[in-house]
C-alpha positions, 0 to 999 in steps of 0.5 A, a space after each residue: 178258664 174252664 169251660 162254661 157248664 151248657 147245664 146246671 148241677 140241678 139240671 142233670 141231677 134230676 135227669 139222673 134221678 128220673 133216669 135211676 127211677 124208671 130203670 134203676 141205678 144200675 142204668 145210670 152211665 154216663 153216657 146214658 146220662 148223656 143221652 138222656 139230657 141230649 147231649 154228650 157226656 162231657 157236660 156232666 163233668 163240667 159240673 161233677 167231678 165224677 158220675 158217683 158223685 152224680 149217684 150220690 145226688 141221686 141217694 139224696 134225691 131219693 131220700 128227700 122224696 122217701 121222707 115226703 112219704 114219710 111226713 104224710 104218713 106221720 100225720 095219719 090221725 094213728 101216726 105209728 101206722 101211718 108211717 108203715 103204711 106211707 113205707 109200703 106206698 113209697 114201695 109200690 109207687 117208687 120200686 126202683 128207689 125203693 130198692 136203691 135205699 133199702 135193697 142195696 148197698 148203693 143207696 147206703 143201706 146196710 143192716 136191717 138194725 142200722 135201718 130199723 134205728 135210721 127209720 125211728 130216729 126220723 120218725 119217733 115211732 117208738 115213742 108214740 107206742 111207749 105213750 100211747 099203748 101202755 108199755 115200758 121203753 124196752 118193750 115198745 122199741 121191741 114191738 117198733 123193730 118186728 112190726 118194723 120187720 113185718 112192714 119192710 117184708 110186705 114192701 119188698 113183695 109189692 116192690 117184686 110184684 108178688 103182693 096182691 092185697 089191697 091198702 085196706 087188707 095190707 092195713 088190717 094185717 098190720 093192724 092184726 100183727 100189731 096187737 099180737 106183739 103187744 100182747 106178746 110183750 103183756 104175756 111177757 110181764 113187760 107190761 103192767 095190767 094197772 098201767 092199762 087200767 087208768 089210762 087217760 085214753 081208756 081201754 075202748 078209746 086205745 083198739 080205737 086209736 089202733 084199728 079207727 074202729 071198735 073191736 070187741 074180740 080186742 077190747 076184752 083182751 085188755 
């Protein structure tokens, strides 16, 4: 009869997970581990086969607290914004699982495509852009996959402490790289004056939903 487990699966799980959150994955042996629950390594194994199988519970934790962010931002009255924005918070509160799910191998990232399309899927963000702004499919999965770039480039500077904005010039900027890329696909003839002109949102109504504000320069734009 095997021996019984002195601690729970979930028990040394979310030891791991605090572990890896303050000091990152590579701190994660088994014996600190050990140390961390009181105990020696040996109680790991009584409920895990082997300690990747505990960094794999870790990737899990992680993920289910990135998409928390996510959901949160997602309910931002602009959701499109709200879910960079949530990204780049999740960098600067999370660094160390920031790194571990969009930095590094371990937590299963691998090319920037795969995570552009693993973020979309989760977030539809996409779509909101086709329905909201006026243009074709193509186009808004273009403007989704470089602001997408943009975000992530904001977020890996906070992760190594080298941005220095605050959350209102770090939301402006999106904002401003934003309607460079609609404009981007507009000059493109990717996008179709008259799909803009009936819209039921109105042209005003459209730099409103985008910035929260009026913007005169943007509005004679469109």
């Amino acid at each position: 009869m095997p021996p019984k487990a002195k601690f729970t699966r979930e028990e040394i799980a979310d030891a791991a997970f605090q572990l890896v959150r303050e000091s990152g994955m590579e701190a994660l042996t088994a014996r600190e581990l050990g140390k961390r629950i009181g105990s020696s390594p040996r109680p790991i194994f009584t409920v895990f086969s082997s300690m990747d199988e505990v960094r794999e519970a870790v990737v899990q934790k992680a993920v289910e607290l990135d998409m928390e962010y996510t959901r949160r931002g997602m309910e931002n009255s602009i959701p499109s914004k709200g879910a960079g924005l949530s990204y780049i918070q999740f960098a600067m509160d999370e660094p160390q699982l920031f790194r571990l799910l969009f930095m590094s191998s371990s937590g299963g990232s691998k090319t920037v495509p795969s995570m552009i399309d693993q973020f979309n899927s989760a977030t539809h963000v996409s779509d909101f852009i086709e329905e909201h702004y006026g243009i074709d499919r193509d186009s808004a999965a273009r403007v989704f996959q470089n602001i997408w770039i943009y975000t992530h480039g904001i977020a890996t500077m906070c992760v190594n402490g080298l941005c220095a904005y605050t959350q209102e010039e770090i939301s402006e900027r999106l904002t401003e790289v934003f309607w460079a890329l609609i404009e981007s696909e507009r000059a493109k003839g990717r996008v179709g004056l008259q799909r803009w002109a009936p819209s039921p949102i109105g042209h005003h109504s459209v730099v409103f939903l985008m910035t929260g504000r009026e913007n005169p320069v943007l509005m004679s734009k469109v």
